[in-house]
C-alpha positions as CSV (number, residue, x, y, z in Angstrom):
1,X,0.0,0.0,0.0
2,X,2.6,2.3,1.0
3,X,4.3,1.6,-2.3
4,X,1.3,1.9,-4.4
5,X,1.6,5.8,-2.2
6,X,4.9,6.4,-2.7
7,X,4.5,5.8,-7.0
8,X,1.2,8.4,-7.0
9,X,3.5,10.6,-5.1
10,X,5.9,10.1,-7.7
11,X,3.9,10.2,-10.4
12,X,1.9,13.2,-9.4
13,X,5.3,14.9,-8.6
14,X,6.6,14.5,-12.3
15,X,3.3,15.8,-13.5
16,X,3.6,18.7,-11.7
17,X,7.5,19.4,-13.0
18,X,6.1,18.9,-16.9
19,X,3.1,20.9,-16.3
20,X,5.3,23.5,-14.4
21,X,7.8,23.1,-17.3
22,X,5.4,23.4,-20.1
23,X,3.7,26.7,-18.7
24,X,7.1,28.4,-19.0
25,X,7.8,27.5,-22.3
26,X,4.4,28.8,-23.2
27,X,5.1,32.1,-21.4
28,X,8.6,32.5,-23.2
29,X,6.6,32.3,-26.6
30,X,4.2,34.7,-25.2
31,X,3.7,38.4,-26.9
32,X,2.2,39.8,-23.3
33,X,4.9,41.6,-22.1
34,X,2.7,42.7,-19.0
35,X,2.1,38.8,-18.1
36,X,5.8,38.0,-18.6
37,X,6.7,41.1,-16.7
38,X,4.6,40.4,-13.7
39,X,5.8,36.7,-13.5
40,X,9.3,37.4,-13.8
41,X,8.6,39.4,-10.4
42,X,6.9,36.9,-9.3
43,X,9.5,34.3,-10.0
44,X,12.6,37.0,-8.6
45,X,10.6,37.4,-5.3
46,X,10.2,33.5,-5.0
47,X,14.0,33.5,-5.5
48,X,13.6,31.7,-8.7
49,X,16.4,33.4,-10.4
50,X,16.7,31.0,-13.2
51,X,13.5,32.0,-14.8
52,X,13.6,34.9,-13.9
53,X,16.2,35.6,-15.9
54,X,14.9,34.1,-19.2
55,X,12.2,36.1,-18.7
56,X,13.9,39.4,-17.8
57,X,16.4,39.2,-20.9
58,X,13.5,38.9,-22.8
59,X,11.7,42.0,-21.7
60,X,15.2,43.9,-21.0
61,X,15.0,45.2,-24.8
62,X,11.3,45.2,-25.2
63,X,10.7,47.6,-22.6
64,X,14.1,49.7,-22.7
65,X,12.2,52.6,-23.4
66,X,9.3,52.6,-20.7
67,X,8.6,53.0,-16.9
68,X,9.7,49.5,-16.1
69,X,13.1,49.4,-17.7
70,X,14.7,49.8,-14.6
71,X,13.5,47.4,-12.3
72,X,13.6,44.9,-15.3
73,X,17.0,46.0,-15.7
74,X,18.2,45.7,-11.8
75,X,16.4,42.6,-11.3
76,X,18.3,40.9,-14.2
77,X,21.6,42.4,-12.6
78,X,20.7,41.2,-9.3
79,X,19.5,38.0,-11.2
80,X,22.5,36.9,-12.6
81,X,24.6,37.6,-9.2
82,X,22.6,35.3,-7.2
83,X,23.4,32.9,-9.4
84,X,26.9,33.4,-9.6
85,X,27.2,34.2,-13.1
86,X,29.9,37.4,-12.3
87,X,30.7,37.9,-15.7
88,X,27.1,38.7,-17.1
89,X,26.0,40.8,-13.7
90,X,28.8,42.7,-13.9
91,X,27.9,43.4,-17.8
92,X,24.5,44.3,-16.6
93,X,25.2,46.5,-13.5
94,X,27.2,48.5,-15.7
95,X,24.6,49.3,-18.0
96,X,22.4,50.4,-15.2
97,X,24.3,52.7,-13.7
98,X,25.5,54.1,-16.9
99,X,21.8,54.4,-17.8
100,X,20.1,55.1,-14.5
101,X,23.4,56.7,-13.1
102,X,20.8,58.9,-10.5
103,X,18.4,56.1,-9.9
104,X,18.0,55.4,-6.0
105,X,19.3,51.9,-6.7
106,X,22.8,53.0,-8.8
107,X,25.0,53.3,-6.1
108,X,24.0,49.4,-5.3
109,X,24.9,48.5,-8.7
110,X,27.7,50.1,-9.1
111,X,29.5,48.7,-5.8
112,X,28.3,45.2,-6.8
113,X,29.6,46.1,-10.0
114,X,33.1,46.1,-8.2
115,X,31.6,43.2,-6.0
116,X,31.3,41.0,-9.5
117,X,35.1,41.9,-10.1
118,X,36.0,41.0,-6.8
119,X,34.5,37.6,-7.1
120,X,36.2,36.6,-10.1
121,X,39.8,37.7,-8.9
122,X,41.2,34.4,-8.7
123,X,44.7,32.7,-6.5
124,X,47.4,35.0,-7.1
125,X,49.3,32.5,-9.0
126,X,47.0,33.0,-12.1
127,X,46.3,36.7,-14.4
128,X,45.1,39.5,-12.2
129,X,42.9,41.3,-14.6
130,X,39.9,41.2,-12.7
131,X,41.8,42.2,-9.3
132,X,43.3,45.4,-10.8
133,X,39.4,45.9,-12.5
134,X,38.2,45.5,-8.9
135,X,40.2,47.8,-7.4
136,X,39.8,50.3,-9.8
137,X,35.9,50.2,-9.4
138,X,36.0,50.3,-5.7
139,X,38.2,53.1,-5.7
140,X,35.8,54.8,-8.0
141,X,32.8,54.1,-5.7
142,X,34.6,55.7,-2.6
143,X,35.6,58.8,-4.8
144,X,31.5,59.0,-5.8
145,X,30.8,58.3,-2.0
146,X,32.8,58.5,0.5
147,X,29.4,59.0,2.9
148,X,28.1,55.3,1.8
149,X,27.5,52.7,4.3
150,X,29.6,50.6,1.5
151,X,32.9,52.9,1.5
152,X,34.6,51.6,4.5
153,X,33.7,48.1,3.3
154,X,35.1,49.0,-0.3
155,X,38.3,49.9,1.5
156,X,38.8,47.0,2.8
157,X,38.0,44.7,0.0
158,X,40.6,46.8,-1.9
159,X,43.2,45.5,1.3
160,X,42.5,42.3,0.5
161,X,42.9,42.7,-3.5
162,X,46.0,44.5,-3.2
163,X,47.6,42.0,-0.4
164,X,46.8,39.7,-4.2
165,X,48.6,41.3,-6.2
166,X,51.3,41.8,-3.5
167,X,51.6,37.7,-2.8
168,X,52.0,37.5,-6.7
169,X,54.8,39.9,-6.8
170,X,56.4,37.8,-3.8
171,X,56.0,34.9,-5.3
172,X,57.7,36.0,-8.5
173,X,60.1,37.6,-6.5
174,X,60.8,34.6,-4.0
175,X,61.4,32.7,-7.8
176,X,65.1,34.5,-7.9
177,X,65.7,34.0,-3.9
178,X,64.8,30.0,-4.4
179,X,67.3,30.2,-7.8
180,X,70.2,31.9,-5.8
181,X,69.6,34.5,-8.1
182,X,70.0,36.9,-4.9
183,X,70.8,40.0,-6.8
184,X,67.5,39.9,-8.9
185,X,66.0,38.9,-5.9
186,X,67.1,41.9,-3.6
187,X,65.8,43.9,-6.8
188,X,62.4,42.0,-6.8
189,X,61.9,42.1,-2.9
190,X,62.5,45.8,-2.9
191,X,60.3,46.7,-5.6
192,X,57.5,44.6,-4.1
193,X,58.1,46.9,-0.7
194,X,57.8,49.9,-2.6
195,X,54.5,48.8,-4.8
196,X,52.6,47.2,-1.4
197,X,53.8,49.2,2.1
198,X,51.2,47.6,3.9
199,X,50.9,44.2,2.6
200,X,50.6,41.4,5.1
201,X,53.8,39.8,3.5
202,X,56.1,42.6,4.9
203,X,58.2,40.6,7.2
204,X,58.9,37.7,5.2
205,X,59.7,40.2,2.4
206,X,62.1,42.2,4.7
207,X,63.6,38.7,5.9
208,X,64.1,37.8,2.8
209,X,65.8,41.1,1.7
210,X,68.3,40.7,4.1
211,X,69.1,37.1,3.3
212,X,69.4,38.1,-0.1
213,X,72.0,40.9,0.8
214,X,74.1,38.5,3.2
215,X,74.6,35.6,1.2
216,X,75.4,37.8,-1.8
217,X,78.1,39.1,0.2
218,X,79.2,36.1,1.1
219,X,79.5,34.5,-2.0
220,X,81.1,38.3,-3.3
221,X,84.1,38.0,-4.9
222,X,86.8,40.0,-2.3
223,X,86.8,43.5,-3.7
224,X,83.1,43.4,-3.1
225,X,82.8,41.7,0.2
226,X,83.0,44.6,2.4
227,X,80.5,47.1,0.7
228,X,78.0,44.3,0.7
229,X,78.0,43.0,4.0
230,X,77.4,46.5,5.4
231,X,74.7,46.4,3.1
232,X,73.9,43.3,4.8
233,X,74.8,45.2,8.4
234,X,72.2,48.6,7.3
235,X,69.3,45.9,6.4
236,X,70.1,44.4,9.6
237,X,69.1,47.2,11.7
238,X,66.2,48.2,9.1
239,X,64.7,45.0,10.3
240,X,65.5,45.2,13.8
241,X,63.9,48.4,14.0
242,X,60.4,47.1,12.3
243,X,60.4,44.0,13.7
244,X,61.8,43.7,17.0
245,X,60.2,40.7,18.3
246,X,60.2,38.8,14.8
247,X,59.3,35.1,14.3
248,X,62.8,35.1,12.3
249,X,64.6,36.2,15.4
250,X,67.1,33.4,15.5
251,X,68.0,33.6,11.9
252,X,68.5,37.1,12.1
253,X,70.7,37.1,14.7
254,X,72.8,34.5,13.1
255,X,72.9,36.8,10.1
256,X,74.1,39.4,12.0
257,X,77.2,38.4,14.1
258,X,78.7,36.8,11.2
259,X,78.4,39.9,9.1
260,X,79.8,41.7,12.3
261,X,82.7,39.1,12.2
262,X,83.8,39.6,8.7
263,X,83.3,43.6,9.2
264,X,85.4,43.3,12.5
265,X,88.2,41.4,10.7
């Protein structure tokens, strides 16, 4: 009996899909942009976003022109967003806010705009098109409001994009350190320092910097020994002075007394 209950079920659950199913495709075909419009609402506040959206691209160029162009407009944005598709919500919020730039909902789209960017930045290891894009548009939006709820948020998005692109310098410059390449590498390190002040990185950079500088010096031929290991000695207290209580303590110290020792000689 149960089993007999469990195939209706079933059955009456499959039904429903095709019927479901078939009623959509109907409305696609439709010409009654005022049915479509008011179901694709209807779908959007269900959080159907999948219909929704074949609905919405439909009317997005039928009704360009009229009243409802904007909330068919934003919904298809926000549409696309809550399904992940960053790419094509980013594309959309764009052309609100270039078209409704002084609509109440424009500053919305334009930080999710920057939003969209920020969710397709991917591991530093790969291109960083989107990040620098991101950044950009953030930077933008706290230029056009620095009062929003959204700016200090922007901000520190933007940390977190640029601390990207800093790993991806390190890691490009940590290439030459792990090839002995220490020369390039001091070069690398440095310019890393200079591009990202603030990155989270900093002490590993500086650490590195100044086991760049020692073991160039002490694999210098002799005319050069002595002006790099006080290099070596300057970097030394550089880091000292940043990082007095450093997790590379030991290291450092080592570092230092044997530069002192060949300086002292």
């Amino acid at each position: 009996m149960f089993r007999k209950l469990g195939n209706l079920l079933l059955v009456f659950i499959i039904g429903a899909v095709l019927f479901s199913s078939c009623q959509y495709e109907k409305l696609l075909k439709s010409t009654d942009y005022q049915m479509k419009y008011d179901k694709a609402l209807e779908y959007y506040e269900k959080e159907d976003y999948e219909h929704a959206i074949g609905l919405l691209e439909q009317l997005n160029p039928v009704l360009k022109a009229t009243e409802k162009a904007d909330t068919v407009l934003y919904y298809l944005s926000n549409s696309y967003f809550e399904q992940t598709d960053y790419i094509l919500a980013e594309h959309h919020y764009k052309q609100f806010y270039n078209t409704f730039g002084n609509h109440e909902w424009a500053e919305e789209a334009e930080f999710k705009r920057a939003y969209c960017n920020y969710k397709l930045s991917p591991r530093p290891q790969l291109d960083q098109s989107y990040t620098k894009k991101a950044i950009n548009q953030f930077q933008l939006f706290i230029n056009r409001h620095p009062n929003s709820p959204k700016a200090q948020e922007s901000r520190e998005l933007i940390s977190k994009l640029r601390d990207k692109l800093a790993k991806k310098a390190y890691n490009a410059a940590k290439l030459y350190y792990d090839m002995k390449d220490y020369k390039a590498a001091i070069v690398a390190l440095e310019n890393c320092l200079k591009r990202f002040p603030n990155t989270s990185h900093r002490e590993e950079l500086r650490y590195l910097v100044l086991r760049s500088k020692f073991y160039l010096a002490s694999n210098s031929i002799k005319e050069k020994k002595k002006e790099r290991y006080q290099s070596t000695l300057d970097e030394y207290y550089t880091f000292e002075n940043e990082f007095p209580k450093s997790e590379y303590q030991e290291n450092v110290n080592t570092i230092y007394k044997r530069t002192q020792q060949y300086l002292e000689n």
